[in-house]
N, C-alpha and C positions, 0 to 999 in steps of 0.2 A: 177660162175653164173649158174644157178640161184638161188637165195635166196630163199627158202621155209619156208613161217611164217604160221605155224598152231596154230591159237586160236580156243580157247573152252570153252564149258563152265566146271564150276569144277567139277559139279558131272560126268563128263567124267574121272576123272584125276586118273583114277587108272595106275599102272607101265606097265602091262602087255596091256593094252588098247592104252597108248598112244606108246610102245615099236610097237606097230602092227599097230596102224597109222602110223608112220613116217614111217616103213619099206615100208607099202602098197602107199602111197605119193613119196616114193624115187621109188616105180618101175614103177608107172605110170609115173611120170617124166623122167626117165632116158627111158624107153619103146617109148617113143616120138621121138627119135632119134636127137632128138634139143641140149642136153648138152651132155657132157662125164661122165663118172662116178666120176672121181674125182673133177669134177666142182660143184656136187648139196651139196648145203649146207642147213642145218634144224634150226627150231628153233619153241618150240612148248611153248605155252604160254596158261597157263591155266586162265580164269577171274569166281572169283568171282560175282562180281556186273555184273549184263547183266539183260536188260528186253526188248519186242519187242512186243507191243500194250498189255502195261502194266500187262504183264505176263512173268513171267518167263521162257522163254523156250529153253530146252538144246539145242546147236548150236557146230557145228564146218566148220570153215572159214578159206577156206587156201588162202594166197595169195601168188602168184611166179611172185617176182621181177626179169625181165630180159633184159640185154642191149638190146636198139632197134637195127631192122634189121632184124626182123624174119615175116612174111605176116600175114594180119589179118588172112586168114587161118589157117597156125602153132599156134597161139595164142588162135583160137578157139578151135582146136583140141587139146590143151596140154590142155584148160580147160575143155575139156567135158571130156577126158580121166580119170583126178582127179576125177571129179564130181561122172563119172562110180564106181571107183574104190570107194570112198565112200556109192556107195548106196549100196555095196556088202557086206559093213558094217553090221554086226544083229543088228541095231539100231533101235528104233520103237520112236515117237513125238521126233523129230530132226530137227532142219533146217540144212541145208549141203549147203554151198556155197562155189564158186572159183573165183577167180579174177586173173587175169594177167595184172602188170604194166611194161610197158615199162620204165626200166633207159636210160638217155642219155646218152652212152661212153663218152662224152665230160667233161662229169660235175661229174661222177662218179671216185672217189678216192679212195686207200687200200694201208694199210702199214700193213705187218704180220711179225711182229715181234719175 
C-alpha cells in the first residue's frame, strides 16, 4: 500500500513521458515517509474519451488508495506533495489533480500468487 492509479489523458501517453511520471509519483510518495519502498504500487491508465465543460482538456489525475489510520494531516500533505511534484511537470493547458482514499483494513483483501 499505497496503490497509486495515474489516469490521463492520451495525448500524454508517450513512453518516456509517462516512464517520468510514475518515477516523479513514486518519489513524492515514498518522500512522504508514510509507506516503505517496496509497499508503493503503480498503475497508469491512459483515457481516450475525456471531456470537462464540453471540451477536451488534457488532464492527469492521480489517485493513492491507502489503508485508513493515517491523520487528515498525512493525507493532506501526501496530496499537495503529488500535486507539487506535478506542477514541476513542463506542461502547459492541463488539469493536474490528486485525490487520497482511505481503504478499510477490515474489508480490504490480497492474494499474490
Amino acid at each position: 500500500m499505497p496503490h497509486c492509479i495515474i489516469v490521463y489523458s492520451i495525448n500524454l501517453n508517450e513512453e518516456a513521458f509517462r516512464t517520468t511520471l510514475m518515477r516523479e509519483v513514486y518519489c513524492a510518495t515514498h518522500s512522504s515517509g508514510l509507506f516503505s519502498s517496496d509497499d508503493i504500487k503503480f498503475r497508469a491508465i491512459p483515457y481516450a474519451y475525456y471531456a470537462a465543460q464540453n471540451e477536451q482538456q488534457s488532464f492527469i489525475h492521480v489517485v493513492l488508495k491507502i489503508l485508513s489510520g493515517r491523520t487528515l494531516e498525512q493525507r493532506s500533505l501526501l496530496s499537495c506533495s503529488v500535486l507539487e511534484m506535478l506542477d514541476k511537470l513542463t506542461l502547459t493547458q492541463v488539469s493536474l489533480t490528486v485525490e487520497v482514499i482511505e481503504i478499510e483494513g477490515d474489508s480490504y483483501t490480497k492474494v499474490v500468487k
